[in-house]
LODO-420407 format. One line per 10 residues: their letters; for each residue z, y, x of N, C-alpha, C. Coordinates in Angstrom, 1 decimal. Example, Ala and Ser with C-alpha at 12.3 -4.5 7.8 and 13.67 -1.06 7.14 Angstrom:
BEGIN
as) 7.8:-5.7:13.2:7.8:-4.5:12.3:7.8:-3.3:13.2 ~ 7.1:-2.2:12.8:7.1:-1.1:13.7:7.9:0.0:12.9 .
This chain:
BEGIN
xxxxxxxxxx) 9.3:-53.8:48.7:8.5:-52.6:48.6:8.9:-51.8:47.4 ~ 9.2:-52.6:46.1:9.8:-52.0:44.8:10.9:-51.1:45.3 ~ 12.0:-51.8:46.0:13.3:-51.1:46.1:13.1:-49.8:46.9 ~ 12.2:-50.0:47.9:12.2:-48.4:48.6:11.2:-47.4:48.1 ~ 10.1:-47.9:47.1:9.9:-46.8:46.4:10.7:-46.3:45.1 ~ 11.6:-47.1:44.6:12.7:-47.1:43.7:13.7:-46.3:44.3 ~ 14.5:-46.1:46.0:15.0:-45.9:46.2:14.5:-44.5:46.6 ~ 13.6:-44.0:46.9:13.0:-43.0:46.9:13.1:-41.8:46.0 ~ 12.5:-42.3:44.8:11.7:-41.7:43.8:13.4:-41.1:42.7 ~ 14.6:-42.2:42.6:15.7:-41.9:42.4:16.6:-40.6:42.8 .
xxxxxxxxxx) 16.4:-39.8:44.4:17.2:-38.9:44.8:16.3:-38.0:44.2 ~ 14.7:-38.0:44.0:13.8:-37.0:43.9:14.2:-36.8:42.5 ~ 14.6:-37.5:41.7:14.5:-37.1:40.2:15.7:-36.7:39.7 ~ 17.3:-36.8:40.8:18.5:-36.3:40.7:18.5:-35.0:41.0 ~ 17.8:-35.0:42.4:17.8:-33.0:43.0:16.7:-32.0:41.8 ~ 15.7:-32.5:41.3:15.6:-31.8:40.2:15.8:-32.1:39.4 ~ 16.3:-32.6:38.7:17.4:-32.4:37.4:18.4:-31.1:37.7 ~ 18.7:-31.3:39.0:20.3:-30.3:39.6:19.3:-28.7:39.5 ~ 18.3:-29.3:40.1:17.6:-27.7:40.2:17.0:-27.0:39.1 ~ 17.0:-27.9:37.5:16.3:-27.6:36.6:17.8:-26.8:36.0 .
xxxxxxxxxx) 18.7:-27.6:36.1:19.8:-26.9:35.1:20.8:-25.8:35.8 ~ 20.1:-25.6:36.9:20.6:-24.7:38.0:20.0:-23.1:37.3 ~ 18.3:-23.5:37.2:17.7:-22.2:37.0:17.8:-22.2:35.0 ~ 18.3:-22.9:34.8:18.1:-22.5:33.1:19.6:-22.1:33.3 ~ 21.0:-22.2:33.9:22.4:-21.4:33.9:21.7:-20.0:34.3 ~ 21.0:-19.9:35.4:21.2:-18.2:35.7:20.1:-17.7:34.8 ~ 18.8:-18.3:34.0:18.6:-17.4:32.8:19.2:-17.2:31.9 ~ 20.2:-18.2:31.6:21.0:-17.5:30.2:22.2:-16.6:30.4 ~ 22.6:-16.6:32.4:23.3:-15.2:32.4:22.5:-13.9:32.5 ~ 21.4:-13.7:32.8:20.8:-12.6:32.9:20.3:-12.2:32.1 .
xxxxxxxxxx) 20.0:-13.0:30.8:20.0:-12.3:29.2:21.1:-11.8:28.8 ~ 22.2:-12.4:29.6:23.4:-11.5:28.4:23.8:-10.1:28.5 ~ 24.0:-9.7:26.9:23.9:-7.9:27.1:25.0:-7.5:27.2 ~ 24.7:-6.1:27.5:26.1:-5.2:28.3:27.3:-5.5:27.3 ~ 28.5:-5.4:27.8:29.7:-4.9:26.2:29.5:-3.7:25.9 ~ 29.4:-2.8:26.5:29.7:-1.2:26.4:28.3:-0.9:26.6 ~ 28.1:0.4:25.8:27.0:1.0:25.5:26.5:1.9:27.2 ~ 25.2:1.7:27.2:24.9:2.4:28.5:24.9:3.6:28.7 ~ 25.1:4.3:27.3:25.2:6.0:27.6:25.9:6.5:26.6 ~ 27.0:7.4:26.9:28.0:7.9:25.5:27.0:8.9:25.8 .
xxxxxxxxxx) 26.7:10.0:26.2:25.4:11.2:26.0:24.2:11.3:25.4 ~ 23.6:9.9:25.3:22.7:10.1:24.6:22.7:10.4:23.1 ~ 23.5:9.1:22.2:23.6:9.0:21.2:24.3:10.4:20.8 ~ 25.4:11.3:21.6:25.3:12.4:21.3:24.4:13.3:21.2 ~ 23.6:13.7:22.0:22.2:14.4:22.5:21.5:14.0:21.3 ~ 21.0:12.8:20.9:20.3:12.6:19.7:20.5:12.9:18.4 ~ 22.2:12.8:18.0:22.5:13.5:16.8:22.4:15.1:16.9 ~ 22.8:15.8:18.0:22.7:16.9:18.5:21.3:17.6:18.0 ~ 20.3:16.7:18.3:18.4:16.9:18.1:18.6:16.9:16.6 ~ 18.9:15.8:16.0:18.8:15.7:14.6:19.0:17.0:14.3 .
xxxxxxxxxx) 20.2:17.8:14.0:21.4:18.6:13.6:20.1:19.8:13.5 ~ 19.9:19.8:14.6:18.6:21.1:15.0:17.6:21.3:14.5 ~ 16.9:20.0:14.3:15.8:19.6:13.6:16.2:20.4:11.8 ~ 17.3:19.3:11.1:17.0:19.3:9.8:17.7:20.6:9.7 ~ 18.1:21.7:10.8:18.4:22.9:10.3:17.2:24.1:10.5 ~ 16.1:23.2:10.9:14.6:24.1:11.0:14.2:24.2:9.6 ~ 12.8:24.7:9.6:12.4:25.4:9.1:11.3:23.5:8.3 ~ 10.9:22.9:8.9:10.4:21.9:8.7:11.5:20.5:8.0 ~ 12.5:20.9:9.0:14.0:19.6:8.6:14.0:20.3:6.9 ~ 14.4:21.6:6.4:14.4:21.7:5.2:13.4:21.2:3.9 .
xxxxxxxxxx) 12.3:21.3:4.6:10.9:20.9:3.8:11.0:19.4:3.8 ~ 11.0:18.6:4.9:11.5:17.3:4.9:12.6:17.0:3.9 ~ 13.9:17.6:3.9:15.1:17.4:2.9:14.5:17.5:1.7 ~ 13.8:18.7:0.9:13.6:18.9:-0.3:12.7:17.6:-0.3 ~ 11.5:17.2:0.3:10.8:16.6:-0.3:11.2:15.0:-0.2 ~ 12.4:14.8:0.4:13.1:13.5:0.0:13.6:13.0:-1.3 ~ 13.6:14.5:-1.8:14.8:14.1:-3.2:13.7:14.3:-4.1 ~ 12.7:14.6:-4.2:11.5:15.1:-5.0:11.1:13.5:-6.0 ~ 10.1:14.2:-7.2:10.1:12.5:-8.0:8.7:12.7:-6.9 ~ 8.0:13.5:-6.5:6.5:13.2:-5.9:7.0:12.3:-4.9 .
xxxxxxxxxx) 7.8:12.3:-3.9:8.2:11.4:-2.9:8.5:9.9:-4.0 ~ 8.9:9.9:-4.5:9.2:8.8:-5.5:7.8:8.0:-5.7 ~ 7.1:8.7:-6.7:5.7:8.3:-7.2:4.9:8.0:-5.8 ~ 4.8:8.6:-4.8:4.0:7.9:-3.8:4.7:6.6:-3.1 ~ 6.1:6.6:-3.1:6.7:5.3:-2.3:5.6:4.1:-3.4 ~ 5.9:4.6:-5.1:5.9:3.0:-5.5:4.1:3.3:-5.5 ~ 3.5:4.4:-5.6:2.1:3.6:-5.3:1.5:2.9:-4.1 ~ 2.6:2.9:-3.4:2.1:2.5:-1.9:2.9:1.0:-1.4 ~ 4.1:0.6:-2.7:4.2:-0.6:-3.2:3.7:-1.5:-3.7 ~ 2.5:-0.9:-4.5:1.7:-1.7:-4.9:0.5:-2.5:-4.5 .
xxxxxxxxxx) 0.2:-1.5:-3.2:-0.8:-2.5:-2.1:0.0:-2.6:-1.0 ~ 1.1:-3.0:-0.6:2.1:-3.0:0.4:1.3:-4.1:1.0 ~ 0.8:-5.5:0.4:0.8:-6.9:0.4:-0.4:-6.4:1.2 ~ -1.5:-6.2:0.2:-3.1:-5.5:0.5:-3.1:-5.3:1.9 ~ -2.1:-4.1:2.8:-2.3:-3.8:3.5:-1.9:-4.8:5.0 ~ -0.8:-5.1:4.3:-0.1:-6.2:5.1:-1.0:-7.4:6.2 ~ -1.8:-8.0:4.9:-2.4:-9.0:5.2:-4.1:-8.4:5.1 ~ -4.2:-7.1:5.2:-5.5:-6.9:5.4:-6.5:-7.5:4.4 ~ -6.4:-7.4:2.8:-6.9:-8.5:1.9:-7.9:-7.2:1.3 ~ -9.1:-7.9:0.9:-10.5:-7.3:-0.3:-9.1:-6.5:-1.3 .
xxxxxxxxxx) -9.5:-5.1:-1.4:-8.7:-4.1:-2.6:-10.4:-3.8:-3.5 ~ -9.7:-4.0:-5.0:-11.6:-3.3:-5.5:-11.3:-2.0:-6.3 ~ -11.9:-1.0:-5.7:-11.7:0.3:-6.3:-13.2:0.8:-6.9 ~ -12.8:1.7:-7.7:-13.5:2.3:-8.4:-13.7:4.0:-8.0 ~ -14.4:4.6:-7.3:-14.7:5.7:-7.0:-14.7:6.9:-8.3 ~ -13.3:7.6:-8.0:-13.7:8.6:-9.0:-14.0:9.8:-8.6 ~ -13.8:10.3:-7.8:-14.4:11.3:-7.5:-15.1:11.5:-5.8 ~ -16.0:12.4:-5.5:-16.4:12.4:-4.2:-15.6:13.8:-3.4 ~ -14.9:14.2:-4.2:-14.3:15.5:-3.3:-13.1:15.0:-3.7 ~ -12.0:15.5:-2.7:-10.7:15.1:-2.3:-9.8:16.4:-3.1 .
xxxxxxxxxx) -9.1:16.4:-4.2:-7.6:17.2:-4.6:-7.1:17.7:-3.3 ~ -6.4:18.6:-3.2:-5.4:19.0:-2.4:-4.9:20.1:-2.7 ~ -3.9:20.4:-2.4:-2.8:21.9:-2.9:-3.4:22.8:-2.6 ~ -3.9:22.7:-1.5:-4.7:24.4:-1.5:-6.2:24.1:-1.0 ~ -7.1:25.0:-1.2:-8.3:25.3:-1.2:-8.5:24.6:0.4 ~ -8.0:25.4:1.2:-8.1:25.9:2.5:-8.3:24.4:3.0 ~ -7.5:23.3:2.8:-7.0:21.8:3.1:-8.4:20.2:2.7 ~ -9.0:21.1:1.8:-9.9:20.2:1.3:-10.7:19.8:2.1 ~ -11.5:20.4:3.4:-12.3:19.9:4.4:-11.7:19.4:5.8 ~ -10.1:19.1:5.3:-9.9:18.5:6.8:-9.7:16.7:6.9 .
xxxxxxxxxx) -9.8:16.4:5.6:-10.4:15.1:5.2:-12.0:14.3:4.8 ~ -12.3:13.6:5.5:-13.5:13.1:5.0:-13.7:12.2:4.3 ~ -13.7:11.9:3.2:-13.3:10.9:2.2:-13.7:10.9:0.6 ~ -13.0:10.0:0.1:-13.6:9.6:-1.6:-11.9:9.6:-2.1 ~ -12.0:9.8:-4.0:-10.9:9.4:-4.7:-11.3:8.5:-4.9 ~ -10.2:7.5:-5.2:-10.7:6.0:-5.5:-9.7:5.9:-6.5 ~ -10.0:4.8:-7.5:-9.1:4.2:-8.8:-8.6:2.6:-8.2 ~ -7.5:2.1:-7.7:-7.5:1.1:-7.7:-6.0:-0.1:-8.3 ~ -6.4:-0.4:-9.3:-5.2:-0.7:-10.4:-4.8:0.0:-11.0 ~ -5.3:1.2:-11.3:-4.8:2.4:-12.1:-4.6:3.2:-11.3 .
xxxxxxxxxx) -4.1:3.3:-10.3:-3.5:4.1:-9.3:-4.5:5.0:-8.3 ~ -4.6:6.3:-8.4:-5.1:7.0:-7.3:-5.0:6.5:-6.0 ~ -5.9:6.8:-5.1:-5.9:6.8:-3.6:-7.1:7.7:-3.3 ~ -7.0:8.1:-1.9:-7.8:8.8:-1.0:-8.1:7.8:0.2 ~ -9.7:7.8:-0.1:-9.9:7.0:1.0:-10.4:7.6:2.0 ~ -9.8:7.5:3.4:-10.3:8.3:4.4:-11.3:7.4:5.4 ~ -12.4:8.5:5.8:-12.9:7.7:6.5:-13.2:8.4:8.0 ~ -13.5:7.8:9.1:-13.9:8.5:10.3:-15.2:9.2:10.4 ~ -14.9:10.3:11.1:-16.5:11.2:11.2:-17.8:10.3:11.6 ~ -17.8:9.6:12.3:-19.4:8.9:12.1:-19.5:8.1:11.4 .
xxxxxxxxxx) -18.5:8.3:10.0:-19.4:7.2:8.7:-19.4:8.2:8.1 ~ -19.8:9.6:8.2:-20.2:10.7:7.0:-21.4:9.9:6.5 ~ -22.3:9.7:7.5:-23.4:9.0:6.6:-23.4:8.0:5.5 ~ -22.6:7.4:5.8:-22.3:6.0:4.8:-21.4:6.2:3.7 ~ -20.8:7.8:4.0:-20.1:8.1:2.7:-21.1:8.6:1.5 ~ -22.0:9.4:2.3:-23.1:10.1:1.1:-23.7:9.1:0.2 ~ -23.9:8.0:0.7:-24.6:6.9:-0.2:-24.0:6.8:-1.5 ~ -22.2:6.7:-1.3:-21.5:6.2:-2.5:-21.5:7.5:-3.8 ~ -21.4:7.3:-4.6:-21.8:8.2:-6.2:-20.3:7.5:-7.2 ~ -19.7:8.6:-8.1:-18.9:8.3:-8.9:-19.5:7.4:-9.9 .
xxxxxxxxxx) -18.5:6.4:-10.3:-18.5:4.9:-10.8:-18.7:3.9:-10.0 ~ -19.1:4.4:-8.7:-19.4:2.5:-7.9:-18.1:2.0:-7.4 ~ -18.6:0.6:-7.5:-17.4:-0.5:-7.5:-17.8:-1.0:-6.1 ~ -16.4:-0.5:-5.4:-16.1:-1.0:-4.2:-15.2:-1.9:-3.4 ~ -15.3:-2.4:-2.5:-14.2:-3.4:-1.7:-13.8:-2.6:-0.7 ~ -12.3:-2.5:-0.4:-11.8:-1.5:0.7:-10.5:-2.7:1.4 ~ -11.0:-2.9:2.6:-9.9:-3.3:3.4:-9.0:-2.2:4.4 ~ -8.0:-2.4:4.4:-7.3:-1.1:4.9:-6.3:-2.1:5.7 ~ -5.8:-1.3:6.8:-4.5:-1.8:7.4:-3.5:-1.0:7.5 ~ -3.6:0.7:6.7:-2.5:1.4:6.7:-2.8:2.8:5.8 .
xxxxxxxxxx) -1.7:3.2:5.2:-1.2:4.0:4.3:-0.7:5.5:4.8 ~ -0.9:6.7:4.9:-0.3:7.5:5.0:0.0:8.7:3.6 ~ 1.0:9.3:3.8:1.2:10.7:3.0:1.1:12.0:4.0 ~ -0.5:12.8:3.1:0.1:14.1:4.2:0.3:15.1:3.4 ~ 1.0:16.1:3.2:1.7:16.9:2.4:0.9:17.9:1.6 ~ -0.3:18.1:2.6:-1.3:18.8:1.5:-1.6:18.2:1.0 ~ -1.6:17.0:0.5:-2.5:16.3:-0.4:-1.7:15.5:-1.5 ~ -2.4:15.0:-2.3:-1.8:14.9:-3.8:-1.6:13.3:-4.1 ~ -2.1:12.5:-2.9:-2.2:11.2:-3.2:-2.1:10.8:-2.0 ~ -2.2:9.2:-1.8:-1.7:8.4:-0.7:-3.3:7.9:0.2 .
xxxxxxxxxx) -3.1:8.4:1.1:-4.8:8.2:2.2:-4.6:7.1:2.9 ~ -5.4:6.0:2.3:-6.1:4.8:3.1:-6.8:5.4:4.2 ~ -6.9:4.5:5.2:-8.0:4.5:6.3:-8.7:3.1:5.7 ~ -10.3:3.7:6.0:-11.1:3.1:5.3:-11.7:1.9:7.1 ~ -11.2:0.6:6.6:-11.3:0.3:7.7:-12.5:-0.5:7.4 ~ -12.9:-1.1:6.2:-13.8:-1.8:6.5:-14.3:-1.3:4.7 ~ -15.9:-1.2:4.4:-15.9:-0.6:2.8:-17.2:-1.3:2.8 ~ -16.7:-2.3:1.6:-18.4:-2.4:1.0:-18.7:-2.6:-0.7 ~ -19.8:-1.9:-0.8:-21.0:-1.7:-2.1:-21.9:-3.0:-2.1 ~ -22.3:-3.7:-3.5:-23.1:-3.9:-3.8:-23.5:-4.8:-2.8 .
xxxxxxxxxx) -22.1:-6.0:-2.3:-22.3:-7.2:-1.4:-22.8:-6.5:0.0 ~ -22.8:-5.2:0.5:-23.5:-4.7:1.5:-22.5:-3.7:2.3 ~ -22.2:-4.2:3.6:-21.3:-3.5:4.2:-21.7:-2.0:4.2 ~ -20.6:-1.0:3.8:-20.8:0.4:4.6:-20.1:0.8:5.6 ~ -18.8:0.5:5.7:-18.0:0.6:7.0:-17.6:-0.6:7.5 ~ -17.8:-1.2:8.7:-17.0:-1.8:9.3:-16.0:-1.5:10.8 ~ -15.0:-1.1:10.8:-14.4:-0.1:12.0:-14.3:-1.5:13.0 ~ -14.5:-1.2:14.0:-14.8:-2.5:15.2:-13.6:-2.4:15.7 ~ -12.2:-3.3:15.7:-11.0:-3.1:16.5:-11.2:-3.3:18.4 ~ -12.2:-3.9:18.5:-11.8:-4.1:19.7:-12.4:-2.8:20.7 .
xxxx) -13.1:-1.7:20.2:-13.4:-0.9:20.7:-12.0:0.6:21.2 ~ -11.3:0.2:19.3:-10.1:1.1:19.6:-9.0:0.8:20.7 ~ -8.2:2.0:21.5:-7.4:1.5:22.2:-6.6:2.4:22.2 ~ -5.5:1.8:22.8:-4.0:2.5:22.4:-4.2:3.6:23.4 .
């Protein structure tokens, strides 16, 4: 009885072996990638866009403000919580002001937000329209916790704008942004 379920169980464990290394050959041909590029047009077309772009009116303003020390001074302040943002970690700022700098008058109310001190370094903390309420609470000198997961530069403005994703006072949450509600 050993030998014929022995003799059994032997062809069953040869045919798939054959059928396992059968389907692992044709996945590793169907990953392999082209030699030759799929489109000589495009990569044309795209430099073509560029060309267009940085001979606008915007591409110039882009150029100048590459070579600028202000483009400089925002990369490294935004080096300095690179990690912060990365890993989403407690940043503690110090609120210095409740109204927002910007270059022109006009620009000041399209942000809703606080200056903040954090390591010496200015930031703008931004926050979403239904935490106006939770902004008014905070007052110059209070010592804050800001978790952020991202950094922007926008050109009216004079400093580097957190999104204020999660903010709290005085061991007591004021913002907490709920991820699972945002969607792409």
């Amino acid at each position: 009885m050993k030998k014929v379920i022995y003799a059994l169980i032997l062809p069953m464990v040869v045919v798939s072996g054959i059928v396992f290394a059968n389907r692992e050959s044709k996945k590793e041909t169907s990953y392999k990638p082209s030699p030759k590029p799929l489109s000589t047009t495009s990569s044309k077309t795209d430099s073509e866009e560029t060309k267009k772009w940085k001979a606008s009116l915007y591409g110039g303003i882009f150029k100048e403000w590459e070579i600028s020390f202000e483009r400089e001074r925002l990369l490294a302040t935004a080096d300095k919580i690179r990690k912060n943002l990365t890993a989403f970690t407690n940043m503690e700022a110090v609120v210095t002001s409740l109204s927002i700098p910007s270059r022109t008058n006009a620009d000041a109310s399209t942000i809703q937000g606080v200056l903040v001190s954090i390591n010496g370094q200015a930031y703008i903390v931004q926050f979403d329209p239904g935490d106006i309420q939770q902004l008014q609470s905070l007052r110059v000198n209070d010592k804050i916790i800001i978790k952020s997961s991202s950094a922007q530069y926008l050109r009216n403005y004079l400093h580097l704008v957190l999104s204020a994703n999660y903010v709290e006072r005085n061991h007591k949450v004021i913002v907490k942004r709920d991820f699972s509600k945002v969607g792409c």
